[in-house]
Every structure is written in structure tokens, then in C-alpha cells.
N, C-alpha and C positions, 0 to 999 in steps of 0.2 A: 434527529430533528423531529422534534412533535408538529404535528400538522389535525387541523378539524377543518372539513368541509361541510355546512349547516344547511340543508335546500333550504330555499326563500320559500315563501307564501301557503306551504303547505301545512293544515293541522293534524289530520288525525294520520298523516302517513310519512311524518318528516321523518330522513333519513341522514343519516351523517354517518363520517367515514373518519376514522381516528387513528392515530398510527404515532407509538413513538418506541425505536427499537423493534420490540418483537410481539408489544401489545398492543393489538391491532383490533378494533372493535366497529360495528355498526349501530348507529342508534337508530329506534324505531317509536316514534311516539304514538301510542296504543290507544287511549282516551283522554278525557280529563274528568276532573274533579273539581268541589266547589273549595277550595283553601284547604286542599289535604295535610293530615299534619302526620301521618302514621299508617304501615299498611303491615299486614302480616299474612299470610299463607296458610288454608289450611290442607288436613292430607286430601281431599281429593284435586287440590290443584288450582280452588279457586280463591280470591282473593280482598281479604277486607281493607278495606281503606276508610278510615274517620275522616273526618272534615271538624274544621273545627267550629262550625255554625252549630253545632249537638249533633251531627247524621253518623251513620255507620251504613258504608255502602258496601254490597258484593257485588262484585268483577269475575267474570269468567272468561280468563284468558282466550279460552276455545274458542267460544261461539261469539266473544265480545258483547254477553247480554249482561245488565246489570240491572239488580234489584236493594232492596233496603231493609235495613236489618234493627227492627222499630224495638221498643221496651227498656230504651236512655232513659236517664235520668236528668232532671232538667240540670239544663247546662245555662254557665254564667261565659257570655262569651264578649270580650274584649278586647284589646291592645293583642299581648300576645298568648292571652286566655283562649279557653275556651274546649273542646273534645280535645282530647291529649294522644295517648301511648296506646297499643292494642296490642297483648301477646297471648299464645296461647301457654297453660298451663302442660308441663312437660308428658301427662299422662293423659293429652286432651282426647285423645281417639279413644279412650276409655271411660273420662268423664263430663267431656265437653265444656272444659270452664275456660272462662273468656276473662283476662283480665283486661282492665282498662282505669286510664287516668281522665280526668277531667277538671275544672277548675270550678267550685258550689261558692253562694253567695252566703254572708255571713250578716251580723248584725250590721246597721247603719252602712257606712260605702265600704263596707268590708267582704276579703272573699280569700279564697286558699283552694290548693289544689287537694283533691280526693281519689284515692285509688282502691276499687273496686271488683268484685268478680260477681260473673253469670253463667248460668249455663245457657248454649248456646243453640238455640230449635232452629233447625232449614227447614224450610216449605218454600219448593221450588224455584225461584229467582230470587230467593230473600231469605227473611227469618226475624226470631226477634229473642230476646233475651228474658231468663224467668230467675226466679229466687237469686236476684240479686243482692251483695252482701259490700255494704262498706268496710276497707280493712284498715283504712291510713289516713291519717289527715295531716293536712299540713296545720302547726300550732306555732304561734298564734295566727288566725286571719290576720289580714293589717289590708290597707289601701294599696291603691294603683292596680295595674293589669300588667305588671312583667314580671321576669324570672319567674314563674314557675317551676321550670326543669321537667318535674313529673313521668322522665323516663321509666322503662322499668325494664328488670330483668331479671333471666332465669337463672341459676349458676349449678355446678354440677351435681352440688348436692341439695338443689331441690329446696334449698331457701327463694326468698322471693325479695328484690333486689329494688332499693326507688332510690333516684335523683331527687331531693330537694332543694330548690332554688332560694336565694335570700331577698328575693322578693324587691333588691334596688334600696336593698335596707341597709346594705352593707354590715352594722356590725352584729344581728343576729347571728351571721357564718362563725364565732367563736363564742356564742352565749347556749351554754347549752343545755338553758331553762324550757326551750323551743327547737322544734327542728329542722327552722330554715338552714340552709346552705349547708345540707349532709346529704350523707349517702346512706341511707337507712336499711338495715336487714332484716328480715321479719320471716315468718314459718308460713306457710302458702296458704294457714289459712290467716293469717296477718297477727300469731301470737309472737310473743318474744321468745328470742333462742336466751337459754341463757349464760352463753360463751359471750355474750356481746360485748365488746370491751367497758363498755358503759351501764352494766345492768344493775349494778350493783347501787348504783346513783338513784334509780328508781326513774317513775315518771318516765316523759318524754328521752330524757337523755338514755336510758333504756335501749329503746330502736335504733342510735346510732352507732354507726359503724365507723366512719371518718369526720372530720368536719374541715371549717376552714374554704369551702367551695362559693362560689358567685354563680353561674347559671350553668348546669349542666345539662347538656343537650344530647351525650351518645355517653351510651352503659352497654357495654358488652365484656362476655369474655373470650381469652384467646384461646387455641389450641391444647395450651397446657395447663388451662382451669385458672387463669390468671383473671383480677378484674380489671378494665380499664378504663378511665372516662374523658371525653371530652367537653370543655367549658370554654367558653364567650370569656376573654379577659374585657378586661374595663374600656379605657384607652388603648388598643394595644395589648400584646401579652394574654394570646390566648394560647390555653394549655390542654396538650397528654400528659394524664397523670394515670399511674401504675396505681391503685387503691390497696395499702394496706390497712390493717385493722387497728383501731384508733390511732389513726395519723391524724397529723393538724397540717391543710395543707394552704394555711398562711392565709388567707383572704379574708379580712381587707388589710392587714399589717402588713403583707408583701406581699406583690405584683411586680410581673414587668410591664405592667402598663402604668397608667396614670390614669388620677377621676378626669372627667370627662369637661368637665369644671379649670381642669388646667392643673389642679394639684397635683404635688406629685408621688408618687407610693414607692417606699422603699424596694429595691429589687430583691427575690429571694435569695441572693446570695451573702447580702448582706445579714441574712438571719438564721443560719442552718440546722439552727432546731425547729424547724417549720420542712414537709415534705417538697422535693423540690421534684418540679414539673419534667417528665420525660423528652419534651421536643414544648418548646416554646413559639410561636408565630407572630410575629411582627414586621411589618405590616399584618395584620388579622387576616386570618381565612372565613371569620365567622360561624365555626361548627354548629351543624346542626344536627347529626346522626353519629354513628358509629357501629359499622358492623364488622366484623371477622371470615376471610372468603374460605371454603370447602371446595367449594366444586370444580369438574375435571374439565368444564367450558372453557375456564384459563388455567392450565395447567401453571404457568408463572405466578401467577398471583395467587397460591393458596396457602392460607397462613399471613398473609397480609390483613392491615383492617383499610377499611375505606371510611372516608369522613366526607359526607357533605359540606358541602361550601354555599353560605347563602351571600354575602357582598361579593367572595371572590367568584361566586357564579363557577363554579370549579367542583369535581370530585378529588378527591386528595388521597393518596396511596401512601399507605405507612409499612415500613419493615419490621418486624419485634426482634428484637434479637435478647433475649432471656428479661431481665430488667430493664433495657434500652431499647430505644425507637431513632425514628430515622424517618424523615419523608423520602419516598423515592421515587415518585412522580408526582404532577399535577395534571390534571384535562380542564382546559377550559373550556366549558361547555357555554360559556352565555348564558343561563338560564342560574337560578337560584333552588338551590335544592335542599331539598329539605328534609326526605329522608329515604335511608337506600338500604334495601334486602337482595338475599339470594332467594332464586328462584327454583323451582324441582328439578331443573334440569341443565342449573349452572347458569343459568345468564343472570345479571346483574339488575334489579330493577332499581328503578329511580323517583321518586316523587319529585313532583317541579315546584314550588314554592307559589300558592294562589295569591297574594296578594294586587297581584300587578294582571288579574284575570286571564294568567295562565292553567295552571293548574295540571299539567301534564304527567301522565303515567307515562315515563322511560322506559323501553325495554334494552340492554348493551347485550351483542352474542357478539363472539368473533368474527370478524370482519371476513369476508368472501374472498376467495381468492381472484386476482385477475383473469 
């Protein structure tokens, strides 16, 4: 039996108690932030978090001092625009480059997500960023402020890894004059590999890797160098998908959801030359992260991915089993979460979802014994 106990009225020190089988955790809410959207870790342990207002904050777990980390570039912030993704580069303690996504304003109401790197200068509670270098853009700009995606990620060999969103555009995701609704590969310093399944096409089509995607919101890989992604289906019909190299993985010609409009979109099964979804969610979970756990904190859980849940207000435990998934638990936590790392010493962090003027930094360690 799963069980959450949430303390009332408390902010900066709410604790809860979680329990189902043998996965047993305490939450501990640490600080907040203004609409975080992305936090990553560096090696001495302390902690950046973007907001999506333009900020890049540092967090010191230890001492719980934070300062801000100036030398952004102007950010177009919106709907669900605005500061994006923050990783570091695999060789960072050597050469300190900071990537990051954010969403640039284009001609007339036009704007597209941009993914970027810095090197990254501390001075004392802060820092700021220098020789900044654009690598990616999203093509074409087009209107509105959604799907972005603008994930990003590292993978074993050192390629450099981005979600692009189709922007609410829908049939972009299979035009592949542009690179909304892919999954882009690119060389860390943002050239073309040129194994790309698409390179030979020239242009934009060049950088993709898969297509066929609606909003991707979690890019990681597994254990065994596999990539993985999670996406926002439409109506319904949100998906794990296993990423191979030029797969089409059907969107908008198949979904198990439906537009939102009430029409209704073919199911993938009915089209099986299109890549078909690892673990399907309907009723939607709403993904918004996706990481891969390591650490010896829960020994149970490693080799698991975890997905934030923003409607279900849930964290979502998945099992890999070679090319297959499996959810294997859910937590409902009540809060909206938006995105979730491992920490140096195996506990689980959590970002809270700021819209609704929460904004909470989670910390999960194993629950205390009675």
C-alpha cells in the first residue's frame, strides 16, 4: 500500500513521509525559486537552477546561501517559453562550458528556442557567464509560446543531444525542410556528425536524428547508452519512446490521443511503419523531465528512470527492461513537478513547478527508520 503524509502550513521545512513496499522516502523542501524550469549540479556540490523569467541561480545546498549567475542572453519569456535546459558539458571540470537552452525573439510575433554554451566564472555566491557561443536554432521561428521541448543532452560519446518541439504546429513534426518536432544530434561544439541519418539531405534536415515527435520534455540516457524520451501527447496519449536513428515516430498521423478540438488521430497501431511508443499514458501523466537513477541512496531504484508529472502532480518510476518499459510505481506528491536530478550523494532532487507560486526545491533521501 502506498501512503504520503504532506505537513500542513510549513515552507521552507515541509516534510513528508512515503512508503510503498520497500521504497520508502522522506521529502524535504530546501528553498524556492521564481518558475524554475532546470537545475543541474556542479562538482563542488552546489547547484544551478534557471528560472524561466532569463535568471540562472546558484544554490548551496550546505549553507543554503544563494547567489546569481549574470551574463544571459536576453530571453523572450512566455506561455511556456522562456530560460530552458542547463547541462554541463561532459569534460566541465576541465573546461567549464555551461550549456543551456532558452527561447530568442524573431522577426514580427515570431520566436524559436536557441541552444547555447558559456564558459562558466564563480566569484563567491554567484558568477556569470563569458564567450558565449550559439549552436542550434530552432527553424523556422513561427508564433505562439508552446512546445518548445529544448531539452538537452549528453550521451556516451560525447555528442550533444536537443529535443525540438513542433511548436502546436503539428504538421512540421514530418516536414523536414525545418527542425521542429526532432530530436537533433550535433558535435559539442554544434557541427554536424556526419553518420546522421539525414545528412546527406543537406540543410536543416542534416541535424536530425528522428522525427515525427509533439513536445518533448525528458532526454536522457539509460545504463546501457541507450537514448530515451518523454513527450506530452495531445489529448491523451502521452509517450516513452526508445530513440532510434532516423525513426518516424508518427506525430501528428498517429497518436493515442486526440486534437484537443475533439478530432480524432489515428492510433499507432493502425500504422506500423511509424516507431511505436514504449509505455503509452492515458489518462496523461503530463511529462516533464526524465532522468536515469545511479545512486546507492535507493539501492531499488538504480537503473530506473524517473519522470516528473506536472497535471498528475506525481513522480513516475519506470522499469527498462532491454527495449521495453513498464511503469512500476507512481508517488503522488500534490505538487507539479517539473524537473528531477540525482544529487552527489544519491538523494533525488525535485523541482516544484512555479506557476501557481510554489516553486520548490525537493530534496527525497530514504526515509528514517522508526
Amino acid at each position: 500500500m502506498f501512503s504520503l503524509f504532506l505537513a500542513l502550513g510549513l515552507i521552507l521545512s515541509t516534510q513528508a513521509s512515503c512508503a510503498r513496499d520497500a521504497a520508502a522516502f522522506d521529502i524535504t523542501s530546501v528553498t524556492r525559486f521564481e518558475v524554475p524550469w532546470a537545475m543541474a549540479f556542479l562538482p563542488d556540490g552546489r547547484l544551478l537552477v534557471s528560472e524561466m523569467g532569463g535568471k540562472l541561480k546558484l544554490f548551496d545546498p550546505q549553507d543554503k546561501t544563494s547567489g546569481e549567475v549574470t551574463g544571459l542572453p536576453d530571453v523572450d519569456e512566455g506561455g511556456q517559453g522562456g530560460m530552458g535546459d542547463i547541462v554541463l558539458h561532459p569534460d566541465f571540470a576541465a573546461n567549464r562550458l555551461l550549456y543551456f537552452s532558452y527561447v530568442e525573439a524573431g522577426e514580427g510575433d515570431t520566436r524559436g528556442a536557441v541552444v547555447a554554451r558559456a564558459r562558466l566564472e564563480l566569484e563567491g555566491e554567484g558568477g556569470r557567464l563569458v564567450d558565449t557561443e550559439i549552436l542550434w536554432r530552432q527553424a523556422p521561428k513561427v508564433s505562439g509560446h508552446g512546445h518548445y521541448s529544448h531539452r538537452i543532452a549528453f550521451g556516451p560519446q560525447g555528442y550533444l543531444w536537443i529535443s525540438s518541439g513542433e511548436r502546436q504546429k503539428f504538421d512540421p513534426a514530418q516536414d523536414m525542410d525545418g527542425n521542429l518536432g526532432k530530436i537533433i544530434r550535433l558535435r559539442d561544439d554544434g557541427s554536424l556528425p556526419p553518420d546522421n541519418p539525414f545528412h546527406a539531405q543537406g540543410g536543416v534536415a542534416a541535424q536530425v536524428w528522428s522525427l515525427g515527435h509533439r513536445n518533448v520534455l525528458g532526454l536522457a540516457f539509460d545504463p546501457e547508452g541507450r537514448l530515451w524520451e518523454v513527450e506530452m501527447g495531445p489529448k491523451g496519449g502521452d509517450e516513452l519512446n526508445l530513440v532510434t536513428r532516423g525513426a518516424n515516430y508518427g506525430y501528428p498521423v498517429v497518436s493515442d490521443g486526440d486534437h484537443y478540438d475533439g478530432r480524432e488521430i489515428p492510433d499507432h497501431a493502425t500504422r506500423p511503419e511509424f516507431a511505436a511508443p514504449a509505455v503509452v499514458w492515458n489518462p496523461v501523466i503530463s511529462p516533464s523531465s526524465l532522468m536515469f537513477y545511479s545512486g546507492e541512496a535507493f539501492p531499488a531504484w538504480q537503473g530506473s528512470a524517473f519522470i516528473g508529472g506536472l497535471s498528475s502532480q506525481s513522480l513516475v518510476r519506470v522499469v527498462i527492461d532491454g527495449e521495453s518499459a513498464r511503469e512500476a510505481e507512481r508517488f503522488a506528491l500534490d505538487r507539479r513537478i517539473r524537473a528531477v536530478a540525482q544529487g552527489p550523494d544519491g538523494a533525488l532532487w525535485l523541482l516544484e513547478d512555479g506557476r501557481r507560486g510554489a516553486g520548490h526545491l525537493l530534496k527525497l533521501t530514504p526515509a528514517k527508520a522508526d
